[in-house]
C-alpha positions, -999 to +999 in steps of 0.1 A: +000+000+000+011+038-006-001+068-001-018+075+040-019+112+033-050+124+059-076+153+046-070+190+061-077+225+054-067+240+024-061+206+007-075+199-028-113+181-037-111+144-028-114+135-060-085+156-072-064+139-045-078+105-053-066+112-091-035+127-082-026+096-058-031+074-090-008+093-107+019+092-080+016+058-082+015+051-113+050+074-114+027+097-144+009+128-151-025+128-134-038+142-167-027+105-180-050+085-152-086+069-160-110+096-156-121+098-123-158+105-133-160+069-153-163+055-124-174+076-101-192+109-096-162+133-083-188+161-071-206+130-050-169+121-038-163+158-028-194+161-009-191+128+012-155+143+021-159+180+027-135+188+049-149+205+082-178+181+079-188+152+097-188+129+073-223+111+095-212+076+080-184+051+094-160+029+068-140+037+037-147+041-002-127+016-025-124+021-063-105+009-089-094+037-109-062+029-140-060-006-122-053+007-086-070+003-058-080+032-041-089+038-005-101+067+014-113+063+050-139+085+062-110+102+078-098+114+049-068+088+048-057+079+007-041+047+004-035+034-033-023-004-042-008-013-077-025-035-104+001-058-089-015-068-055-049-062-067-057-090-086-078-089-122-100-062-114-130-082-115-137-089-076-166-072-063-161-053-028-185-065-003-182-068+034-193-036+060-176-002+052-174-010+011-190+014-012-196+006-048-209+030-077-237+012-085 
């Protein structure tokens, strides 16, 4: 896992930082990364992690996003794992906590 960088004030949307962990990761440009918004809504992904705000749920968000696997706590916390350690890509997250798109 990389990544563990916690939400604060003054820090970019979540789904900028979700994008840009990708990239990091990926060692690219985040303009180069899987549009965050084809699998995901990025304003819903704002909203749910407005900094200042009580989030009023408990658990994380995974998505696969370019291969990685991202995860962001309801802290804030962004962890990413490579296509490596993930697997194909085709497991569905289930299990308390997990959020899927759809």
């Amino acid at each position: 896992m990389t990544g563990g960088a916690r939400h604060g004030p003054g820090d970019p949307a979540m789904s900028t930082r979700i994008v840009a962990a990708v990239a990091e990761a990926a060692d690219c440009d985040p303009g180069e990364v899987q549009p965050l918004y084809t699998v995901l809504d990025p304003d819903v992904v704002d909203a749910l992690f407005e900094y200042g705000q009580s989030p009023g749920w408990e658990g994380q968000l995974t998505v696969t996003l370019d291969g990685y696997r991202v995860t962001v706590t309801e802290r804030g916390d962004v962890s990413v794992e490579p296509p490596a350690e993930t697997g194909t890509g085709t497991e569905t997250e289930t299990g308390s906590g997990a959020a899927s798109p759809w």
